[in-house]
N, C-alpha and C positions, 0 to 999 in steps of 0.2 A: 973340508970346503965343499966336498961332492955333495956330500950328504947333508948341507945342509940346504943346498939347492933342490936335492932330490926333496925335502920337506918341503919347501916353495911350493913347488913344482904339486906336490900333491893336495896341499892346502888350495892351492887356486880352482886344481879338479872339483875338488868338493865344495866350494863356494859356487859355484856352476853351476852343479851337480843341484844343490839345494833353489837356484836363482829359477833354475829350468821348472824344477817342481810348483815351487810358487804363482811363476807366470800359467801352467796348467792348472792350477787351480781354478785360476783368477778368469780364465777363458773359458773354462768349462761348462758354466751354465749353472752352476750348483748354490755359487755364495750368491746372496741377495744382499744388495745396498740397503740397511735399515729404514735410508728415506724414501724409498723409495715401495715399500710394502705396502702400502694399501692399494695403490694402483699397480702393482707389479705381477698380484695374484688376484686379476679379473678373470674368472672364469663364467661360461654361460651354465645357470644354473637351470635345475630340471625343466622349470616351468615355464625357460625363454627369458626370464626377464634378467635384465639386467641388475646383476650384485651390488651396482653403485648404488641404486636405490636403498637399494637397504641399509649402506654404508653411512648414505648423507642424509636421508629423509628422516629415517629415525633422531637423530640427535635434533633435527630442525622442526619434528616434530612435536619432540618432548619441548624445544624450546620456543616453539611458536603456539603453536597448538593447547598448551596446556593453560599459560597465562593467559592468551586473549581468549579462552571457554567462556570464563566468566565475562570478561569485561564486555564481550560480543554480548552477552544475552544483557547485559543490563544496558550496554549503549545500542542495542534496537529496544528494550525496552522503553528509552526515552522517545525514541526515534518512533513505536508505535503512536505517542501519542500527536506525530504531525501525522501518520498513512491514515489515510481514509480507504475504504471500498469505493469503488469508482461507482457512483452514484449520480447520474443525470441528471441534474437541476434546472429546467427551466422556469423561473419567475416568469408568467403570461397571464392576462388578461386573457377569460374564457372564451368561446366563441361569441357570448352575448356582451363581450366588453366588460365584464363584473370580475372584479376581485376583494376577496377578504381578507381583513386579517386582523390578527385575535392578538391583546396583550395583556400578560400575564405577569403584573409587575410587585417585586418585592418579596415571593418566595421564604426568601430568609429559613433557610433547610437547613439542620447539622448533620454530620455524617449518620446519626441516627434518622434516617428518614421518617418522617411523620409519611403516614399511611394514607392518612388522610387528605392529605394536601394533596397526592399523586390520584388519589378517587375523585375529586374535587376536580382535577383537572382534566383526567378521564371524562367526566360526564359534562363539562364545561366545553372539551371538543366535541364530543357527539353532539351537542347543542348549539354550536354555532359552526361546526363545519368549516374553519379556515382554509383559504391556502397558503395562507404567512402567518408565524407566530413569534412572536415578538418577547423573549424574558426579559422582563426590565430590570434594570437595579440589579439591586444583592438577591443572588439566587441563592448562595448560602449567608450565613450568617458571622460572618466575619470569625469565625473558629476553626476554619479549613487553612490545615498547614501543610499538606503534601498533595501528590497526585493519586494514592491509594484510595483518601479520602475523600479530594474531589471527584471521582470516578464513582462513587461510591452514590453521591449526590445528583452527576451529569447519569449515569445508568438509569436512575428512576426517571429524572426527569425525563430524559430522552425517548424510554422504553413505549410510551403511549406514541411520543410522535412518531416515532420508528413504524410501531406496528401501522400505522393511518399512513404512512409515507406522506408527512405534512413538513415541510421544510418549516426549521427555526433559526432562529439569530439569536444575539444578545448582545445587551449593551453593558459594561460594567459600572457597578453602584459602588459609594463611597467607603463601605465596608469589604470591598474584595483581597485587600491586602490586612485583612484585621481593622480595628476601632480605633478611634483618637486617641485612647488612651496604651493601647495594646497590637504591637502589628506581630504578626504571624511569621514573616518575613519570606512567604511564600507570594513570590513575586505574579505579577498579572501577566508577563510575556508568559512565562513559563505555561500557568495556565491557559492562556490560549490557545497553546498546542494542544491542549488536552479540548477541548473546547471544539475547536477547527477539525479533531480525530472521529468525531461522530460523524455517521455520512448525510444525515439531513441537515447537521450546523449547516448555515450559510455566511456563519460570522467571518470576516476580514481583522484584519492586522491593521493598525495605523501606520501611515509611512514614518519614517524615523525623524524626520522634520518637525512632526505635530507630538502634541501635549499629549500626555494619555493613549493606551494602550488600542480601544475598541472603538474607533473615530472612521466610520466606513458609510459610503452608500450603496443602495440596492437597488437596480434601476429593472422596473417592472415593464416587460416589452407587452406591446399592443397585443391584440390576439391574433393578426397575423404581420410577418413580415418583423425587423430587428429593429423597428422605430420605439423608442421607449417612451410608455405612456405616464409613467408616475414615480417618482424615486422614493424611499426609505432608507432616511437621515438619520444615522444613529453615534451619539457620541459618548465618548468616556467622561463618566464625574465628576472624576479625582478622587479628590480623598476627601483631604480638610489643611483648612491655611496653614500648619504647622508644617506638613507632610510636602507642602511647594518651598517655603522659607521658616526658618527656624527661629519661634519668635514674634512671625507672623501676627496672630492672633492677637496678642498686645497689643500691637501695635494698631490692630484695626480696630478690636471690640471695645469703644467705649465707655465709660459709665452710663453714658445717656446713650446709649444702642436703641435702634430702629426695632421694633416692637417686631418679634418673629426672630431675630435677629441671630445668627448660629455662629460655630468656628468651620462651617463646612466652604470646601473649594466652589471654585467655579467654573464654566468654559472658560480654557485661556484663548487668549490672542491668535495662538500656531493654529486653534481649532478653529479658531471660526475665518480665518486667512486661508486655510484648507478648505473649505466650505463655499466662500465666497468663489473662489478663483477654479475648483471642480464646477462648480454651478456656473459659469460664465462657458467654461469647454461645454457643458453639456447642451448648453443653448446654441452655441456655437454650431454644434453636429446636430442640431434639427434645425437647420435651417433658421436661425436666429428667433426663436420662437424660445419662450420659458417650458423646463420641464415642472410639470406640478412636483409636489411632493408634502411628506412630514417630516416632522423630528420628533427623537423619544431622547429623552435625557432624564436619568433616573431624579434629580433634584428640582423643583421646579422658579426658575428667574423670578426676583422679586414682585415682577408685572399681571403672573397668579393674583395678587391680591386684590388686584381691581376690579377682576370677577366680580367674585362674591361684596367686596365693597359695592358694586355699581349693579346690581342683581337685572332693574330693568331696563339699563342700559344696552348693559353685554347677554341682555337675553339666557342670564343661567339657568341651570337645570341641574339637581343633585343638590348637595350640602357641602359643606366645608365643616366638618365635624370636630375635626383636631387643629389648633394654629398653625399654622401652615409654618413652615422651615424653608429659609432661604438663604443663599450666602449673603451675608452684608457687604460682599464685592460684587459690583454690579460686572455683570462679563462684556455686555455688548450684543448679546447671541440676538435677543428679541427684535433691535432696532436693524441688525445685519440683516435677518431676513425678511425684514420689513424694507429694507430699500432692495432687495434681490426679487422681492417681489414672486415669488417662486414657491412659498412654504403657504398651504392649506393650512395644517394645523401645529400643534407645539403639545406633545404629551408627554405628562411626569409622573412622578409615583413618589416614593420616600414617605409621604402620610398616609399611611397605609387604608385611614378609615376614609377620608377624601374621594369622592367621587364628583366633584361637582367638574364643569364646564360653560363657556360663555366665550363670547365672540369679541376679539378687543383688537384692532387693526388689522380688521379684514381677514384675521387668523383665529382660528377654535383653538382656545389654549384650553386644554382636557386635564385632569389629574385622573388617574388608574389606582382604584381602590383594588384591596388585596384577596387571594380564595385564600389565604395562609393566616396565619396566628395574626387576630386584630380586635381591638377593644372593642370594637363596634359592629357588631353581628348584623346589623341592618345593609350595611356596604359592603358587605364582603362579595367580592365578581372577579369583573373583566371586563375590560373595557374593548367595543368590537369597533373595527372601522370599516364600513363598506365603500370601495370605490365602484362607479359606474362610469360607465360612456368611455371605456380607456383611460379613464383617470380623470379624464374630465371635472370631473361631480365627485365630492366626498362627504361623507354623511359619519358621525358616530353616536352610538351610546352602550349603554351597560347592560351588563347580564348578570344575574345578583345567582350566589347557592339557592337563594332561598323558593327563585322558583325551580330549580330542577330536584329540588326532594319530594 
């Protein structure tokens, strides 16, 4: 019985013996908690900096850094095409109150740039010396489906205005998103960032409200002081009736069509409701007085034809070479700025050989023959507009290739 207490007795020592060991382990400073290793062994490395860097950064590296490389260069790549170079543009009327300006309508360029049209245009500014330039219509030709290639097309055309630091705008023609028959799917927002990226563009954005994309004015200040002397009205074309409602066209063109007669759109309502109700603010901040102005609209309102129908009526001047194209939806635009009372002239382009102009309610409705590919080598220009007296006074006519060769 002794002896088996005396076993107790020693079994207990040794369970002690071992419990003591354990807990010296455990307080010694030696074992490390597995969870607790990556922060457990911070030490200051040679160079000062801190080892968590290296611990955290790297993995967040490889996992931030590696995937947005790309997407970064390609999403500023879009993003180049809103930054412009900060480039000063003041619209003024010179110190003698005169301003020009030069429109250059219907281009119609493919990403293979004709060379020609760009020398054409070269010698076309050194000869009328603008200080606004105006691309009417389709600059290219309805075959531009990305921004590589429209860049391709805005770099030439740009490159003369550039070097002459001559401010440009533009207004978009019926072809910008592709043909009636064929769209590109290369949308007109999109382009206009590309558009708006060049630092002489002065081209505007439509508000989200209005029809069409390039629906903007450009109010030309006096030569001194921020009172504006004359505005440039410039709207989007559209397309063609199919492109507004699906269908369309049917329903409008029929058998007996109005002689001229097209599937092409027209100013809608939102545009010319934008137009009227700007034009009332603007009169508004000059002292209730109308600001003068024009408009360029790549298509010209059926009311072109009265022109050349009424020759010495409307006092024309030029030909009307080609039948003239108009939508067979009348918009309204003619009669709006006929009671706004506001609008000097009304210039179109779309027939390319067309240069004629004449005076029909109190307004110079102009057509803008083409320097680009056109059947009729007699008309092939630009049409110039000079303002005088602060806008006062507006005078236009033509400049033909064929006197600067």
């Amino acid at each position: 019985m002794e002896n088996i207490w005396m076993k107790k007795i020693i079994s207990l020592i040794a369970l002690c013996l071992v419990a003591a060991t354990l807990f010296a382990a455990c307080t010694g400073g030696e074992s490390v908690d597995p969870t607790q290793e990556p922060t457990m062994s911070i030490e200051a490395t040679d160079d000062g900096s801190d080892p968590t860097s290296a611990a955290t950064q790297k993995p967040s590296s490889a996992a931030t850094q590696k995937p947005t490389a790309k997407p970064t260069s390609g999403a500023t790549a879009k993003p180049t095409a809103t930054a412009k170079p900060n480039v000063n543009i003041d619209l003024r009327f010179s110190s003698t109150g005169k301003f020009k300006i030069l429109i250059l309508s219907d281009l119609r360029l493919s990403k293979s740039v004709d060379k020609t049209v760009i020398s054409n245009m070269e010698k076309m500014l050194d000869k009328v010396d603008p200080d606004l330039v105006i691309l009417g219509g389709d600059i290219h030709n309805g075959t531009i489906a990305n921004e590589a290639d429209l860049r391709k097309v805005l770099d030439a055309v740009n490159a003369p205005l550039e070097k002459r630091k001559i401010p440009w705008c533009h207004a978009f023609g019926v072809d910008a998103e592709g043909t009636a028959t064929k769209k590109t799917g290369y949308k007109k927002t999109a382009q206009m960032a590309v558009y708006q990226s060049y630092p002489y563009c002065v081209s505007k954005s439509s508000s989200s409200d209005v029809y069409g994309v390039s629906n903007y004015v450009l109010p030309i200040k006096q030569s001194t002081g921020n009172k504006v002397g004359f505005n440039v009205w410039c709207f989007d074309a559209n397309g063609y009736l199919n492109d507004y409602e699906a269908g369309l066209e049917n329903k409008v063109l029929l058998s007996g069509k109005l002689s001229g007669a097209t599937n092409l759109d027209c100013i809608h309502f939102t545009q010319r409701l934008w137009y009227w109700n700007t034009s009332i603010e603007m009169q508004a901040a000059n002292s209730g007085k109308n600001v003068p102005g024009l408009m360029y609209m790549q298509v010209p309102p059926y009311q072109f034809r009265y022109i050349y129908r009424n020759k010495d009526r409307t006092g024309m001047t030029g030909i009307a070479k080609e039948k003239q194209s108009s939508p067979e939806r009348d918009s309204g635009i003619v009669w709006t700025a006929y009671e706004r009372a506001d609008i000097k002239g009304i210039f179109c382009g779309y027939n390319e050989a067309n240069d004629y102009a004449g005076t029909y309610l109190d307004m110079l409705f102009a057509q803008c023959s083409t320097i680009g590919k056109s059947d009729y080598e007699a008309t092939r220009g630009a049409r110039v507009v000079e303002l005088t007296n602060n806008g006062s006074k507006m005078t236009s006519s033509m400049v033909y290739l064929t006197s600067l060769n």
